[in-house]
ZAMARGU-4260 file (C-alpha; in steps of 0.2 Angstrom, whole numbers, plus 5000, padded with zeros to 4 digits):
<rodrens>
0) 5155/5070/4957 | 5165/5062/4970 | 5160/5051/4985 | 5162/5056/5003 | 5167/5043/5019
5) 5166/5045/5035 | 5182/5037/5046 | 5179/5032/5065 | 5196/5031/5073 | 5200/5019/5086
10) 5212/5031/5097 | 5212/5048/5103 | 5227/5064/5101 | 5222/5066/5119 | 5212/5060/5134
15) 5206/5069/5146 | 5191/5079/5141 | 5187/5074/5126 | 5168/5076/5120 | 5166/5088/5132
20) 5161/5102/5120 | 5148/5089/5109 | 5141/5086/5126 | 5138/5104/5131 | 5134/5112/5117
25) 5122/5096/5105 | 5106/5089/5113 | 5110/5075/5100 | 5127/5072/5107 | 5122/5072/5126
30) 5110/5060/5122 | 5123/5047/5117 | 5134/5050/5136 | 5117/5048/5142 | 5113/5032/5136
35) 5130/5025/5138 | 5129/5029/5156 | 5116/5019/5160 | 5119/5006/5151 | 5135/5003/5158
40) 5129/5007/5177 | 5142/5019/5180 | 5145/5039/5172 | 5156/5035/5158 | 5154/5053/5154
45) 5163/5060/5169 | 5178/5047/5165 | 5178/5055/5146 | 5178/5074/5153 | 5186/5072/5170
50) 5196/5058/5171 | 5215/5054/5173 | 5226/5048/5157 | 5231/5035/5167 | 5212/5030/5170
55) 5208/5034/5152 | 5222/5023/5146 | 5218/5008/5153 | 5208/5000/5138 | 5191/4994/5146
60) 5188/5011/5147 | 5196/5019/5132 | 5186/5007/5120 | 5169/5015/5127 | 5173/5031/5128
65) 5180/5034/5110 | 5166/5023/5103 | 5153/5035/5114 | 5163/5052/5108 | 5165/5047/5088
70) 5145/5041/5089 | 5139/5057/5097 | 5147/5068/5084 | 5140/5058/5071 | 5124/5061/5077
75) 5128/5078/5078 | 5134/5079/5060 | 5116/5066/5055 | 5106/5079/5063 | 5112/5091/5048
80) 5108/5081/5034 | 5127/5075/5032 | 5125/5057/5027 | 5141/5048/5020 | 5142/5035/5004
85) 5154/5025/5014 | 5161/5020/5032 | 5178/5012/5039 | 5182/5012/5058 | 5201/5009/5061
90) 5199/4993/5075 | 5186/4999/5088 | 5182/5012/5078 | 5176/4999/5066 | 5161/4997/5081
95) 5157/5016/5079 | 5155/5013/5060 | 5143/5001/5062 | 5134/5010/5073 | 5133/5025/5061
100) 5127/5013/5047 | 5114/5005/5056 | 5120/4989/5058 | 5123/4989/5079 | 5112/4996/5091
105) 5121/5010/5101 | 5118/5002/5117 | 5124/4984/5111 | 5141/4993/5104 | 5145/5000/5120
110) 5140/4984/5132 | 5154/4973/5117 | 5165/4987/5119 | 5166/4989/5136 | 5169/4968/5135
115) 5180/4968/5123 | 5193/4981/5131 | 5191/4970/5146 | 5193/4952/5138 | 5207/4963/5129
120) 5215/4968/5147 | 5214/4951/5154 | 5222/4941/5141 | 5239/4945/5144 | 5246/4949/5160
125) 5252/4967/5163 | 5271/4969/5156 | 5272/4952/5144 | 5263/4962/5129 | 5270/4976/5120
130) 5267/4986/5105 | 5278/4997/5095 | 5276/5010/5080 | 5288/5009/5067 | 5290/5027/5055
135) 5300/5026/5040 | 5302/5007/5034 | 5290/4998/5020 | 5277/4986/5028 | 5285/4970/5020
140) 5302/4975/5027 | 5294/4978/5044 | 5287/4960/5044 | 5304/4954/5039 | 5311/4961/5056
145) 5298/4953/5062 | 5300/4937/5058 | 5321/4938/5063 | 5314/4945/5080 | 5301/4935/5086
150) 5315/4921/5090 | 5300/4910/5096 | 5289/4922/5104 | 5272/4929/5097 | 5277/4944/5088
155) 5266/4952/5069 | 5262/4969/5063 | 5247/4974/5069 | 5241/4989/5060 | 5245/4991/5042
160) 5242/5011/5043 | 5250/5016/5029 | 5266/5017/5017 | 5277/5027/5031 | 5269/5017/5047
165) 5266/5002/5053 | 5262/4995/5071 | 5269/4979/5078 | 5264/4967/5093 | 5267/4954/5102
170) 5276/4950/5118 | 5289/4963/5126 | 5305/4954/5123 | 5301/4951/5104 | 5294/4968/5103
175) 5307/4977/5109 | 5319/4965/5098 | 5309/4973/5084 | 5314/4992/5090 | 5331/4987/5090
180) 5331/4979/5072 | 5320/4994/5065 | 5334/5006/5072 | 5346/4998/5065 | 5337/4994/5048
185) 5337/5015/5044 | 5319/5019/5051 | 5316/5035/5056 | 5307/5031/5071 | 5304/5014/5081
190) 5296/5018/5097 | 5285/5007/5111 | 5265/5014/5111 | 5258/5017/5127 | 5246/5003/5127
195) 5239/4990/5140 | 5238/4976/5131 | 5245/4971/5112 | 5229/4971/5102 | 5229/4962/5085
200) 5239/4947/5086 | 5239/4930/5093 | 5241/4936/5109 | 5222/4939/5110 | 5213/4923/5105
205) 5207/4922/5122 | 5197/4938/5119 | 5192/4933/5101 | 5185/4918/5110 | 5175/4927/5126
210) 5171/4941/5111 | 5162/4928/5098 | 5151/4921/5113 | 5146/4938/5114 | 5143/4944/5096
215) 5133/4929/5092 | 5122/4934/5104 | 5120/4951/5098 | 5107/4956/5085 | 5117/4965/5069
220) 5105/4972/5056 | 5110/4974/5038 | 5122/4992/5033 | 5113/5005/5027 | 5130/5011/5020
225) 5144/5001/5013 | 5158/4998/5029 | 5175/4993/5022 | 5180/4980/5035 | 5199/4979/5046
230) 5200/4959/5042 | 5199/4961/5023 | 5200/4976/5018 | 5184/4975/5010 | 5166/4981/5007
235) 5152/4972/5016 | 5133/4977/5018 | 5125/4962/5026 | 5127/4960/5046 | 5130/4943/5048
240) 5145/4948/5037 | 5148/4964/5049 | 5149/4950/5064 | 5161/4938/5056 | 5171/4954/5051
245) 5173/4960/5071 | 5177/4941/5077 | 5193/4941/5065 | 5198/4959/5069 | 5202/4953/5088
250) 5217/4944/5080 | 5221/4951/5062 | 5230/4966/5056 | 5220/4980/5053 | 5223/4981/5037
255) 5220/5001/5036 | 5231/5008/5020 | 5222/4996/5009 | 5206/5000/5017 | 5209/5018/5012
260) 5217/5014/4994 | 5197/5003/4992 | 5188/5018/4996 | 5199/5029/4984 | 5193/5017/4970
265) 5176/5017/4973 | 5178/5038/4970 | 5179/5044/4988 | 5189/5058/4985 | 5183/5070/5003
270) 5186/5061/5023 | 5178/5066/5037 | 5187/5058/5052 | 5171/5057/5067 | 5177/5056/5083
275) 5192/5062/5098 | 5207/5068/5087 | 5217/5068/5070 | 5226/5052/5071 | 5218/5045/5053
280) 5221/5062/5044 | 5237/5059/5049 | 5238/5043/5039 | 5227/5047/5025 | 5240/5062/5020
285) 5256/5047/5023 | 5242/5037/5010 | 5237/5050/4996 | 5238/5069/4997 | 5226/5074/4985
290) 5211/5071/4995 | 5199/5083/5005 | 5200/5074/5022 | 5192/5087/5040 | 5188/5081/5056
295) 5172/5082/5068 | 5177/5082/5086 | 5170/5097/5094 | 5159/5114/5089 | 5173/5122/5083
300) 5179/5108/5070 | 5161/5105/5064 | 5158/5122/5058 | 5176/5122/5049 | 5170/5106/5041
305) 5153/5108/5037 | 5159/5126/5028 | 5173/5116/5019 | 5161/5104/5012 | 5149/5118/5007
310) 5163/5124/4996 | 5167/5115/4978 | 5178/5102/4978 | 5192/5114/4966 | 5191/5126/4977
315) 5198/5116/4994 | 5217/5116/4994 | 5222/5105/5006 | 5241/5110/5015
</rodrens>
């Protein structure tokens, strides 16, 4: 019998309106917007279903309101008895997996969110950060590039997503040396993201530093279930664990494909990605095709999951 795991991503397909449909049609769900909204004092609810990309982009809002969206339909797929063996939350969603296994309080996840995409923000001035996705090159050749680009300058892969991707960051100029390189060195795509700031290097150890001061303050009870962690691509269940895991995360890869490749040997063998979008089905197909991997965003997608993982395993063929 194989083991199921629930994935919380940490960016959404789209923006604009997302969660809208969890929110209209689960009591469960609009429970979550609800909270959320007063606890940050402001309707973080209207910003997910009516705001602009623009506003959505900027990541002291997008960190709360993916953490807000992937939580309410988790407890949306907990209110029908779907528990996972496992949890993994690619960078914030790392927050949302916590929250799902009991370790962080919802309302603590969304005040350190809503900080963390701020202390994010502010780190680096606007236009000296930059972050690029490279398609098509192996991980240790994409950290040769860059090492030859970073000429001096703060420049690392930054998301370790799988055989066929990895992200870089670090400032513009060395990031965009690294596009030029990757172009040159045969990849199939080397493109700068749509970011505000570049997440996961050294560039944030002033948010590492203003986070700590806040996740020492903040209460984190022991995992109900398993969470294999960014940092280490390991399995933790105690929270002071959890803590030191979301401290390092600020400034280390997320070490994703090995996250994966952990959870396929401890048996998971079906995925359910919990939240806005598709982004980690994407990578687990680039990781192992043989999986059952569905996704919980809205009405729709839960009742084509939940009739999927009614069915025996055999009898899912995945395209």
């Amino acid at each position: 019998m194989g083991k199921l795991a629930f994935l919380f991503p940490g960016q959404a397909s789209q923006y604009p309106g997302m969660g809208v449909d969890l929110y209209r049609k689960f009591p469960e769900a609009r429970q979550v917007f609800e909270l959320a909204d007063r606890v940050l004092g402001f309707p973080l609810s209207r910003l997910c279903f009516e705001g602009s990309e623009e506003e959505l982009r900027l990541t002291e809002n997008t960190q709360p309101a993916i953490l807000v969206v992937s939580v309410a339909a988790y407890r949306v797929l907990e209110q029908r008895g779907l528990q996972p063996d496992y949890v993994a939350g690619h960078s914030l969603g790392e927050y949302s997996a916590l929250v799902a296994a009991g370790a962080l309080d919802l309302a603590d996840a969304v005040r350190l969110v809503r900080n963390r995409g701020r202390y994010m923000q502010e780190a680096v001035p606007a236009g000296q950060g930059a972050m690029a996705a490279i398609l098509g090159l192996a991980p240790a050749l994409v950290a040769e590039i860059c090492r030859r680009a970073a000429d001096g300058d703060v420049l690392a892969p930054a998301n370790l997503n799988s055989p066929e991707q990895t992200v870089v960051s670090g400032s513009a100029a060395a990031v965009k040396r690294a596009v030029e390189l990757a172009a040159q060195s045969g990849a199939k795509r080397a493109v700068l993201l749509p970011v505000s700031a570049p997440f996961h290097c050294e560039l944030m150890k002033p948010a590492e530093e203003r986070l700590k001061a806040d996740l020492l303050a903040t209460r984190f009870a022991d995992l109900r279930v398993p969470l294999v962690t960014n940092a280490d691509a390991d399995l933790i269940t105690t929270g002071e664990e959890a803590r030191d895991a979301l401290i390092r995360q600020v400034c280390q890869p997320v070490r994703w494909e090995e996250s994966i490749r952990q959870l396929l040997e401890l048996g998971v063998d079906t995925f359910v990605e919990v939240g806005p979008g598709r982004v980690l089905s994407g990578l687990l197909r680039q990781i192992e095709r043989s999986v059952r991997c569905v996704n919980v965003e809205d009405e729709e997608s839960l009742k084509a999951t939940l009739e999927k993982l009614a069915r025996p395993r055999a009898a899912d063929v995945e395209g």
